[in-house]
C-alpha positions as CSV (number, residue, x, y, z in Angstrom):
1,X,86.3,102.6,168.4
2,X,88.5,101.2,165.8
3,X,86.7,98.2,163.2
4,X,88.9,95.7,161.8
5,X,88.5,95.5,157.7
6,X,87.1,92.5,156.7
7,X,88.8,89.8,155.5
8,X,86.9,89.7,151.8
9,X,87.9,94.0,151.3
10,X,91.5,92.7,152.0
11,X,91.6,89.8,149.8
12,X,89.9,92.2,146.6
13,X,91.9,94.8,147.3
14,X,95.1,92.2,147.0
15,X,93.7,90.9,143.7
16,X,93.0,94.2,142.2
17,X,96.8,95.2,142.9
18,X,98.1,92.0,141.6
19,X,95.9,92.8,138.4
20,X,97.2,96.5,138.4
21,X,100.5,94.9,138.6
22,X,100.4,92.2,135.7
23,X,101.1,93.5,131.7
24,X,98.0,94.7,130.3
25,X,99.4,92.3,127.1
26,X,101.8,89.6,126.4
27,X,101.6,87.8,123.6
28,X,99.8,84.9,122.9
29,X,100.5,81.7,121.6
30,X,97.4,79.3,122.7
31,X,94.3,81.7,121.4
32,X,90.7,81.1,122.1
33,X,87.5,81.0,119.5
34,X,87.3,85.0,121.5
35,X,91.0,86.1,120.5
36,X,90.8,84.4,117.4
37,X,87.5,86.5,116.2
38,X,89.0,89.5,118.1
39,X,92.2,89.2,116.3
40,X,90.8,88.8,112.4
41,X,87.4,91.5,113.3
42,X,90.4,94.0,114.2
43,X,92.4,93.5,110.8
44,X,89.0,93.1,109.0
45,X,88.1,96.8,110.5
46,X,91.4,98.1,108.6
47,X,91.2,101.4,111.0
48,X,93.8,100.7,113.1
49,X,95.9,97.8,111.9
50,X,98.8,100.5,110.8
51,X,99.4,101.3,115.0
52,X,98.6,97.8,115.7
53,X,101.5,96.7,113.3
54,X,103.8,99.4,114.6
55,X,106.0,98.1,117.3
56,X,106.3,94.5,115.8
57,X,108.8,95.7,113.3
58,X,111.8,97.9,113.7
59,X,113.6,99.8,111.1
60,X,117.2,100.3,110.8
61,X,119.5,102.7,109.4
62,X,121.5,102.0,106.4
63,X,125.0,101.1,106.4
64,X,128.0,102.8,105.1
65,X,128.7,99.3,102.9
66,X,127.6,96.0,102.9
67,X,124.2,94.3,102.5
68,X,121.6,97.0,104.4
69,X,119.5,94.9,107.1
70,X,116.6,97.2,107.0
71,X,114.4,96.1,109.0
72,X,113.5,93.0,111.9
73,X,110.4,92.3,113.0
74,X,108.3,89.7,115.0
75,X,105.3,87.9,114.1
76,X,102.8,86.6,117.0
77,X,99.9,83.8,116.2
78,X,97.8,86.7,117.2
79,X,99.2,89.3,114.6
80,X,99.1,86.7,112.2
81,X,95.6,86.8,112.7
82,X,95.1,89.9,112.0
83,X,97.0,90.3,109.2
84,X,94.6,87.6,108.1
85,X,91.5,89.8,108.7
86,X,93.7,92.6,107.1
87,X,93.4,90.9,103.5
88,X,90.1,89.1,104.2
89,X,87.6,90.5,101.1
90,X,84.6,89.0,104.0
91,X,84.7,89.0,107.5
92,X,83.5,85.1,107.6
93,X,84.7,85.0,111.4
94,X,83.2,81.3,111.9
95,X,85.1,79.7,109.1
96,X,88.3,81.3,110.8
97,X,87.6,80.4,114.4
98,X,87.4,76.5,113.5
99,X,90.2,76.7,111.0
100,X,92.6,78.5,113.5
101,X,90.8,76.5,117.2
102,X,93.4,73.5,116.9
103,X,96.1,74.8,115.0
104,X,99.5,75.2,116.2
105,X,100.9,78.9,114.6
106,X,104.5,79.4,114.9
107,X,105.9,82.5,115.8
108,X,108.2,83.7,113.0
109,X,111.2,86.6,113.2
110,X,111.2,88.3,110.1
111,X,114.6,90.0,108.5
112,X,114.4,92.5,105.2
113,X,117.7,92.4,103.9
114,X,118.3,95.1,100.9
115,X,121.2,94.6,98.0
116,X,123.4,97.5,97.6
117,X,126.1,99.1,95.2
118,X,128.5,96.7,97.5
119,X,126.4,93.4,98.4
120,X,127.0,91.3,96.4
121,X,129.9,92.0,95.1
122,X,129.7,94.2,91.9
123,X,130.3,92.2,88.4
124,X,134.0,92.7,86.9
125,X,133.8,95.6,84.3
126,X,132.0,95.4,81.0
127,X,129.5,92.2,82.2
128,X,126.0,93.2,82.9
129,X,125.0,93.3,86.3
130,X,122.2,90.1,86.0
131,X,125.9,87.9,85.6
132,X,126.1,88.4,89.4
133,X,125.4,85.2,91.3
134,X,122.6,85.5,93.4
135,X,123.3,85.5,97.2
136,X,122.9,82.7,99.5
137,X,120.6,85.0,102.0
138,X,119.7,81.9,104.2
139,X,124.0,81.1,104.7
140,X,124.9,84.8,104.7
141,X,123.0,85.9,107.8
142,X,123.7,84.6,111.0
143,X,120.2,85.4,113.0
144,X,120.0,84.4,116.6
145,X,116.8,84.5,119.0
146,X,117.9,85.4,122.7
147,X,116.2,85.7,125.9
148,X,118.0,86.5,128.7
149,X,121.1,83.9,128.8
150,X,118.7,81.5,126.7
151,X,119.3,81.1,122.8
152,X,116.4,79.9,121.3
153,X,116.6,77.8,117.8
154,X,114.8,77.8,114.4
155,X,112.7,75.1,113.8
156,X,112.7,76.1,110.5
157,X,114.2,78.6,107.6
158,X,112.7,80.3,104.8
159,X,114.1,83.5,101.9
160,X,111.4,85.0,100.1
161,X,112.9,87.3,97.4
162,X,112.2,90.9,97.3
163,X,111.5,92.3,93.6
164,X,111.4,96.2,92.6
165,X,111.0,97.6,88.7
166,X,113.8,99.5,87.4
167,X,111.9,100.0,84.5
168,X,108.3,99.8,82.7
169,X,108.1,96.1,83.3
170,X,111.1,95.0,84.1
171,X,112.0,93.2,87.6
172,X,115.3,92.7,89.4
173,X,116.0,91.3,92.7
174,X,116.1,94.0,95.3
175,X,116.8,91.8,98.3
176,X,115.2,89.1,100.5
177,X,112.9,88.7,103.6
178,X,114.8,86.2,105.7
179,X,111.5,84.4,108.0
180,X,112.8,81.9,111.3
181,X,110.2,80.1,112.4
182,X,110.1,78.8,116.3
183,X,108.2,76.6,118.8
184,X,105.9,79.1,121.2
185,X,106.2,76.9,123.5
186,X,110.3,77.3,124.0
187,X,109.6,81.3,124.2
188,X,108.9,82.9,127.4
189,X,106.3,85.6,126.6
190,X,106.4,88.2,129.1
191,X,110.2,88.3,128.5
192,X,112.6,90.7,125.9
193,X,113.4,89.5,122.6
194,X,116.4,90.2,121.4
195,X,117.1,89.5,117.5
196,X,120.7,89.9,117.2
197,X,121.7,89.4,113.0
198,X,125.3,88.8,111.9
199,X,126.0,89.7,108.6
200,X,128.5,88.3,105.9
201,X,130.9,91.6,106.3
202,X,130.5,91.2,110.1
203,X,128.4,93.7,110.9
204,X,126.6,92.6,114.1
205,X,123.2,94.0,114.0
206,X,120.8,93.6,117.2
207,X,117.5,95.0,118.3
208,X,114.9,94.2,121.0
209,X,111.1,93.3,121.3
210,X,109.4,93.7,125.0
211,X,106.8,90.5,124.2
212,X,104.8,92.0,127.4
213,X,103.8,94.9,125.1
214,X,102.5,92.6,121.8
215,X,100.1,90.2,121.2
């Protein structure tokens, strides 16, 4: 005699293919008081934040000329977290949960761009190289956010200026961190990102982020 399943084993076995089916991540841009602690306990730790960091910034190899885009990377509200926790000297968790609860964090793309013996353009002969106007890194670099067929625009732009010493005590600019910031809300999170980066001798630089793997 054959015995029908009943109808409650079908429906859990539906859900947990549905749940075998769904990303085990995608990232997150409206966090609760749990991924908020969860987020800043795990960059408080500081025993795993190096492979946590790993796939949320891509390196690139240098050019033969030109300015050197070295690397893009992505910043979630949830990595920004835990880059908070990362830096934290106490591991107040409270404090952060009700400063971060109603707070909308935007997520940010993130460009290093590295001068070289050819960007910018080399002083003419016997001036010193400090006579060389400082790029415009914000007008130089063309960065565009794409999903799919969808471009997605900056809300806003920001160039903070990378410094290394030559010598004992003496600082020059080595390049610039280009940061985009944009609306979560316009970003479709279980999507590819795709940062494609046009650069002022037209090299057109792109590399892509599967969201569904970050948080």
């Amino acid at each position: 005699m054959k015995t029908k399943p009943r109808p409650g084993f079908v429906i859990f076995l539906a859900a947990s293919a549905l749940a075998i089916a769904l990303p085990a991540l995608a990232y997150q841009h409206s966090m609760s008081s749990t991924d908020i602690r969860n987020a800043y306990l795990l960059g408080n730790r500081r025993d795993s934040t190096e492979s946590f960091f790993a796939p949320y910034e891509h390196a690139l190899p240098a050019p033969r000329s030109g300015p050197f885009v070295a690397t893009i990377g992505v910043v979630t509200p949830y990595s920004q977290i835990v880059r908070l926790g990362e830096g934290a000297l106490n591991s107040d968790v409270q404090e952060v949960e009700q400063q971060f609860a109603s707070k909308k964090i935007p997520f940010l793309v993130r460009v290093g761009v590295n001068l070289t013996d050819t960007y910018p353009v080399p002083p003419p002969s016997g001036l010193p190289a400090f006579a060389v106007e400082l790029p415009n890194f914000q007008k130089d670099f063309k960065i565009e956010f794409v999903q799919g067929d969808k471009k997605i625009d900056a809300e806003d732009t920001r160039v903070y200026l990378l410094y290394s010493d030559t010598m004992s005590n003496v600082y020059q600019i080595s390049g610039a961190i280009i940061e985009m910031q944009y609306d979560n809300e316009m970003i479709e999170p279980y999507d590819d990102a795709t940062i494609k980066v046009q650069t002022p001798d037209n090299q057109d630089i792109e590399t892509t982020f599967d969201l569904a793997r970050l948080k």
